[in-house]
C-alpha positions, 0 to 999 in steps of 0.5 A, spaced: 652 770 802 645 770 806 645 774 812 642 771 819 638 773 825 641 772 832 636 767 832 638 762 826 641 757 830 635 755 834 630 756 827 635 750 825 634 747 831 626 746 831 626 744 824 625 750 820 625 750 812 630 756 811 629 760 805 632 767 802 627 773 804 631 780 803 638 777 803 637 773 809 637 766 811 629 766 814 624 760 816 619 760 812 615 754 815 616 749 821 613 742 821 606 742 821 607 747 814 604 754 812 597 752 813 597 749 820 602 755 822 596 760 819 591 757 823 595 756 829 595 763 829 588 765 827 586 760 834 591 761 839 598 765 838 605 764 834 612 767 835 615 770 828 622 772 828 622 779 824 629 781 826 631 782 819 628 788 819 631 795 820 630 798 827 633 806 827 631 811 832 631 819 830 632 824 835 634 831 836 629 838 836 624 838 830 624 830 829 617 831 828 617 836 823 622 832 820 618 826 818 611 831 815 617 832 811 619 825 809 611 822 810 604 824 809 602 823 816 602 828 822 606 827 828 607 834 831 601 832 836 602 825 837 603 824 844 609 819 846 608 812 845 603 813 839 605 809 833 603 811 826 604 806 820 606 811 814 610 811 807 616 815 805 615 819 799 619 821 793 619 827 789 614 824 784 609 822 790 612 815 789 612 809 796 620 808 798 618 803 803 612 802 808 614 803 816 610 804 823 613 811 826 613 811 834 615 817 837 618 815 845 618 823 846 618 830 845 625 829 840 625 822 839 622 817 835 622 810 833 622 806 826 621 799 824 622 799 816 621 793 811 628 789 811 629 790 803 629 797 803 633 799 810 639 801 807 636 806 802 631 808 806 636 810 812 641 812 806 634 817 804 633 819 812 640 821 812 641 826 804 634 829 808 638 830 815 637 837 817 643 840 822 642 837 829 638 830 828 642 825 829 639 818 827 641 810 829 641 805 826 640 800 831 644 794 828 644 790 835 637 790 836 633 783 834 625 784 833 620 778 835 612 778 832 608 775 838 600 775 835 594 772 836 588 771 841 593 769 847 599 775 847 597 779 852 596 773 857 602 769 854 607 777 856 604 776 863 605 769 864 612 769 861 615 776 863 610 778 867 609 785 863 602 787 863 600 790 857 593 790 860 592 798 859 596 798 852 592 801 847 593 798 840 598 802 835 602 803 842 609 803 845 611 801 852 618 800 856 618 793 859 623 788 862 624 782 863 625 777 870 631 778 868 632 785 867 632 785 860 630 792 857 625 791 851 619 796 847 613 793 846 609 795 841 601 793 840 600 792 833 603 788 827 602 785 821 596 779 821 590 782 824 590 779 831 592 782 837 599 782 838 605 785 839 612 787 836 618 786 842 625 790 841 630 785 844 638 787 845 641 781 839 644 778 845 638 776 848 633 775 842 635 766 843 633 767 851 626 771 850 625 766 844 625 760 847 621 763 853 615 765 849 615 758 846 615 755 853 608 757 853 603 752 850 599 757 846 605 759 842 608 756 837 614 758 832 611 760 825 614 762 818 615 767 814 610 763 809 603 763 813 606 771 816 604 772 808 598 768 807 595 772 814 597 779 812 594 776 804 587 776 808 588 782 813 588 786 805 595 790 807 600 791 801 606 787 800 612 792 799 616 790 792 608 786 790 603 791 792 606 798 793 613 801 790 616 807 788 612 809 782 606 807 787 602 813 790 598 813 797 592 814 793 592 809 788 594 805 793 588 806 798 592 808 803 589 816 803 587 815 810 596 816 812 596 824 809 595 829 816 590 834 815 594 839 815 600 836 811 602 839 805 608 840 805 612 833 805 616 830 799 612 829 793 606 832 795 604 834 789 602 828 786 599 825 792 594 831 794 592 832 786 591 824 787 587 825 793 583 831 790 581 829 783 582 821 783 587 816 782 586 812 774 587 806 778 586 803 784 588 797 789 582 793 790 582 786 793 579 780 788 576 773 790 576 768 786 568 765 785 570 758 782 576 754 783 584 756 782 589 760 784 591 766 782 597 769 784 602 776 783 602 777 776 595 775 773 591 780 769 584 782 770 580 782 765 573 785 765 568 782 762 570 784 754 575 781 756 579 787 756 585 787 761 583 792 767 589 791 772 593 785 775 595 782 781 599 783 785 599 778 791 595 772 791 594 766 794 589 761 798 586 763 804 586 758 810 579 762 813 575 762 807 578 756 803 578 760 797 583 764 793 584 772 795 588 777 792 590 784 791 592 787 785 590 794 781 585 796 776 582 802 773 578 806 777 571 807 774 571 799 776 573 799 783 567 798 786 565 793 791 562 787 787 564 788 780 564 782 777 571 781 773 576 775 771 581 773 773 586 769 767 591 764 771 594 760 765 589 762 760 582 760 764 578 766 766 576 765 772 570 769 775 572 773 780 569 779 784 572 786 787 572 785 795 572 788 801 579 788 805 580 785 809 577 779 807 576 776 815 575 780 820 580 784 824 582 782 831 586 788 833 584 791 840 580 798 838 583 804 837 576 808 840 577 813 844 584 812 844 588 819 844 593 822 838 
């Protein structure tokens, strides 16, 4: 039996193709299809339903230290309101899942955790408890993703919040007209400026209808929230990143705190760091025609198996296939020329820059820690 968000009825209501996603009942697209919707997105903004994600906050003294122990990153000197996307680590350096960490103040912090994972990343939180942290588990909240160039205008327009002065990868406290208190957090998951909003479940239909009465918004699937992550290069969860995935080899060093080494599995991450992971993510573009998804090998020109995909998929912007996936190291460098194997053609491919289209996030310049 699927599960359903708050906002199930009014998907059905506008015509969405339902699908499972994370043992949900999800709109994977509305009427105008993937395409449209992605495009919409890049031009104007679209509206995601993402509540099927897991929200928790953390709260109580040594929070802070609680999560350089669970992650690689930094937290004690993160000022409130500051967001950090980060990994939960196992013992043998291994990715539990993705998340963005937000800290709301001194002794409490916010997480938004991916939705297959949520049971055991909260299951994992809790076996790391130490006496005096409590953790919530906020099962009555909805999550909306408002993203595009017109965000900021629309939450004015519609709610009159003025996220104007709203750094990127940081959280505010809003409320609505009508008094509903919701986090707006400026970041998301397609490279477009845009914002994540915390809704009480039992208001999750009202804003959503609200936000789609303005003409830059339209509803958009889950399909085209993965064809815009896809051209952004950010790992997927269960495709890109796993538990025997190391942030290293993941090409996601950058998360690892300066002065943290003392987090679960940080052996393995650190030695990755120092001496150089075997394998690497990399992206892939295909130079001909085709498209190459999850599970296609990489060859080299030998045609000797290298890697293999691991996302895959056309993009709207390029018009040309794109991918991400992992090979050796010694082979991961930006326009080395490989073969990508789709139903026995090698089709010539090369090694990419991610992203693979510009990101339109606001700049994280100057902004404080």
């Amino acid at each position: 039996m699927l599960k359903t968000t708050p906002l199930f009825e009014a998907h059905k209501a506008l015509g969405a193709k339902m699908g499972a996603f994370a043992g949900y009942d999800m709109p994977l697209y509305y009427g105008e299809g993937v395409i449209k919707e992605h495009e919409w997105v890049r031009k104007h903004t679209g509206l995601f339903d993402v509540s099927h994600m897991g929200q928790v906050t953390l709260e109580g003294a040594g929070a802070a230290q609680f999560f350089e122990r669970l992650t690689p990153s930094s937290f004690q000197a993160k000022k409130p309101g500051r967001a950090q996307y980060t990994v939960l680590t196992n013992e043998k350096g291994g990715i539990i899942d993705d998340l963005i960490v937000t800290r709301l103040s001194e002794d409490k912090f916010f997480a938004v955790i991916n939705a297959g994972c949520k049971e055991k990343d909260i299951e994992w939180m809790r076996q790391n408890l130490p006496d005096g942290l409590k953790i919530t588990y906020m099962k009555d909240h909805a999550l909306l993703a408002l993203q595009g160039g017109w965000a900021e205008r629309i939450l004015h327009e519609t709610f009159e919040i003025n996220a104007h002065e709203l750094p990127y990868m940081h959280l505010m406290e809003a409320r609505t007209p009508y008094g509903t208190k919701i986090f707006v957090s400026r970041l998301g998951y397609t490279g477009e400026d845009g914002f994540e909003l915390s809704v009480p479940a039992d208001k999750a239909v009202e804003v959503w209808e609200a936000l789609n009465n303005h003409p830059e918004v339209k509803p958009i699937g889950l399909a085209a929230r993965d064809s815009l992550r896809l051209e952004m290069g950010y790992p997927l969860y269960g495709h890109d990143i796993n538990e025997g995935t190391s942030p290293v080899e993941a090409d996601l060093s950058w998360v690892i705190g300066k002065e943290n080494k003392g987090f679960i599995g940080a052996a393995r991450v650190l030695n990755d760091r120092e001496n150089g992971p075997a394998r690497k993510r990399v992206g892939i573009r295909l130079m001909d025609k085709g498209i190459a998804r999850e599970g296609a090998e990489i060859r080299d020109s030998q045609d000797k198996k290298i890697g293999e995909l691991t996302s895959g998929g056309f993009s709207p912007v390029l018009k040309e296939s794109i991918g991400q996936g992992y090979i050796e190291s010694k082979q991961a460098n930006i326009g080395e020329k490989v073969f990508v194997n789709v139903r026995g053609r090698n089709i010539p491919a090369e090694v990419a820059a991610m992203p693979f289209v510009p990101a339109r996030t606001k700049s994280m310049k100057k902004q404080a820690a």
